[in-house]
C-alpha positions, -999 to +999 in steps of 0.1 A: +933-151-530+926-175-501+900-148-483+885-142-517+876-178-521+864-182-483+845-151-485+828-168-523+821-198-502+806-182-466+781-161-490+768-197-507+768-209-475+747-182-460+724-179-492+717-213-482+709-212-448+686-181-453+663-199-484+633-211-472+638-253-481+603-260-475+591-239-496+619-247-523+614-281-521+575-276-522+579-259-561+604-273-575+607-311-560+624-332-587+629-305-610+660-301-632+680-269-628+710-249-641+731-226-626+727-189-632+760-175-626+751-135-624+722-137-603+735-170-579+698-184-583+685-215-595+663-217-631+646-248-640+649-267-666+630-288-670+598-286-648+588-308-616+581-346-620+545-345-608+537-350-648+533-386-641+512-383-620+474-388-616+451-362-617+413-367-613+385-332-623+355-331-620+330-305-635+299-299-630+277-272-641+246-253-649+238-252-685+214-223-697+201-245-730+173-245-752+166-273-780+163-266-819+152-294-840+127-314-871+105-337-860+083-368-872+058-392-867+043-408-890+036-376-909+050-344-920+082-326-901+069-300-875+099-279-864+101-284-827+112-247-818+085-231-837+060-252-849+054-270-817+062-239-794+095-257-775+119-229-777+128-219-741+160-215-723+160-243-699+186-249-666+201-280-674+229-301-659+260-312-675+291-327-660+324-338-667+343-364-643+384-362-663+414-385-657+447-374-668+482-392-664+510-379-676+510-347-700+496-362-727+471-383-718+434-383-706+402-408-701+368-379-696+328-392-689+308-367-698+269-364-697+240-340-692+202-336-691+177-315-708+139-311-707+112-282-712+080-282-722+052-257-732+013-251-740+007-232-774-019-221-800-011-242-832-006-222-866+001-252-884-018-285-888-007-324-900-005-357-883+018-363-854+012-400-850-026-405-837-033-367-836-046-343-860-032-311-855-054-285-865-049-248-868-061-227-834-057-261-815-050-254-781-015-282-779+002-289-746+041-306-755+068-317-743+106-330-749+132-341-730+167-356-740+202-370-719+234-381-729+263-400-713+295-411-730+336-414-727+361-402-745+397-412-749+422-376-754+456-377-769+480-350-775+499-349-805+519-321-801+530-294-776+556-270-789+560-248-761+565-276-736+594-298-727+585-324-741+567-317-777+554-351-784+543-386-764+575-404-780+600-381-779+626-368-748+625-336-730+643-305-740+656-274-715+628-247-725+642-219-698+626-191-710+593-207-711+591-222-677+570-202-644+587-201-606+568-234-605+583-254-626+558-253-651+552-238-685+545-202-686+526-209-715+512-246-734+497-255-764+482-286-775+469-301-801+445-332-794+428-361-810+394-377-794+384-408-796+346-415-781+312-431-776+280-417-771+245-426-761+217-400-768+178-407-756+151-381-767+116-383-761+086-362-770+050-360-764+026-340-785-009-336-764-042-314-786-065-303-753-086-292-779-093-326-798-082-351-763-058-370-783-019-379-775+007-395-792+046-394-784+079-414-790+111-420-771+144-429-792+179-438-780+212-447-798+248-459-790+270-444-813+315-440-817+327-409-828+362-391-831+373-354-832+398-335-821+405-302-804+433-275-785+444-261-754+458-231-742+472-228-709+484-199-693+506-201-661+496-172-639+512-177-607+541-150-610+513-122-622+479-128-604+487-134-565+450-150-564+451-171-598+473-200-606+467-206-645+438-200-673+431-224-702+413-216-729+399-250-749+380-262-778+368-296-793+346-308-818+336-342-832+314-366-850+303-406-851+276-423-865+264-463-857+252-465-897+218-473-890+191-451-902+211-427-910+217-420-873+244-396-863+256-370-835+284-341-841+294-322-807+311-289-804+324-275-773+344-240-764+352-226-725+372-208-702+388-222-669+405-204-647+417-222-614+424-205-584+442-230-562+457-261-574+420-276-564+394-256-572+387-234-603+355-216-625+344-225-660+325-206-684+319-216-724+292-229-749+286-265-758+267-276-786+249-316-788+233-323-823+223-355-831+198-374-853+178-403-838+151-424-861+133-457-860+095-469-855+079-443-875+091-412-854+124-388-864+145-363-844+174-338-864+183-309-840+199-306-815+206-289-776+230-260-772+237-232-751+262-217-726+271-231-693+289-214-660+302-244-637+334-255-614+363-277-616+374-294-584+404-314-588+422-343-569 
């Protein structure tokens, strides 16, 4: 019996000396574990403690957009993609700078830019402000919008995680939990809280008559929404991918004022290949009505966007 139980101990003590710590320590540092008795490894329970901490992404990327919208002045409504000729695909910047603490929580600043223009053949005519559009008038136009705003993002519920909601304690999830220490795979569900500015501008120019006549709008408006994640841990399956999440949102706000309102729609792909950098791909959608002094803009920007996600 004694050189069974000295032999049970020199093998733990061996297994010990021959595990890499620093990698060990690396993965799992304040993890919770139990014991698997069959195997003599380690499982975790509970994940690392780096959920507290801070993490800072930021995203920029290219957005392949084009605008589609009603517009006024003073007049009748000329549809901006066809009427007035601005219907191109446009390369347009839009970025997103995220701050996340914890597992549930997370402040985002997001914005972009968008402009095009073109020179058309009319096939309609009316009044845009001071010009009379007729038909065969040779028009030159123009628009250009940008937006910039914050939103506040709270999970409500994550039932494959450890801990399923802000309030409550953690609970063992073994079978869901990655060599890392993290969740093989996560859902959430979110809610958005968030305020917007939007500025649009347009300027209608007849060559053939020499007359001009534009207007620039802007608004400040709150909002809320909500959306979900899906991550999926892949660092025991792809030796060059750590995870890929899979998220959409959607929102609205108004400021009540001339019956000024935005609704925002979102949808992407992120895979990240180190624990710093990653690719996105998705579609975002920015629709918004702006009014005031005469002139009127319903439409909105949309389109898909390819960027990268470098985190700190």
């Amino acid at each position: 019996m004694a050189l069974i139980v000295g032999s049970l101990a020199q093998t733990r003590a061996n297994a010990r000396q021959d595990a890499p710590p620093s990698q060990a320590a690396s993965a799992t540092e304040g993890a919770v574990f139990q014991s698997d008795v069959t195997t003599m490894k380690s499982v975790p329970l509970l994940g690392p403690k780096e959920d507290s901490a801070l993490r800072i992404d930021f995203a920029p990327a290219a957005w392949a957009a084009r605008v589609r919208a009603d517009s006024s002045l003073g007049g009748p409504t000329f549809s901006v993609d066809g009427d007035l000729g601005l219907n191109g695909y446009e390369a347009a910047f839009n970025g997103e700078l995220a701050i996340s603490w914890g597992e549930f929580w997370r402040v985002q600043l997001t914005g972009w830019t968008f402009s095009t223009d073109a020179s058309i053949t009319s096939t309609v005519s009316g009044d845009f402000g001071s010009v009379n559009i007729a038909v065969g008038d040779r028009l030159s136009n123009s628009f250009a919008a940008a937006s910039a705003g914050g939103e506040f993002n709270a999970t409500l519920w994550r039932p494959f995680s450890t801990q399923q909601f802000p309030w409550g304690g953690r609970t063992p999830q073994p079978g869901n939990i990655a060599s890392d220490g993290r969740p093989i795979v996560d859902f959430g569900i979110q809610a958005i809280g968030a305020v917007r500015w939007y500025s649009a501008s347009m300027t209608v120019n007849d060559l053939t008559a020499g007359t001009s006549a534009s207007w620039s709008l802007g608004a400040v408006m709150p909002g809320i929404g909500g959306g979900i994640e899906f991550d999926f841990n892949m660092v025991d399956r792809v030796s060059w991918l750590r995870s890929v999440r899979f998220e959409a949102a959607g929102g609205t706000g108004s400021n009540f004022s001339n019956g000024q309102y935005f609704i925002f729609a979102r949808a992407g792909l992120r895979a990240m290949f180190t624990e710093q950098i990653g690719g996105e791909f998705g579609y975002r959608l920015e629709d918004f009505n702006l009014s005031g002094n005469g002139a009127s803009f319903d439409g909105g920007v949309q389109g898909l966007y390819v960027g990268i996600d470098v985190r700190f």
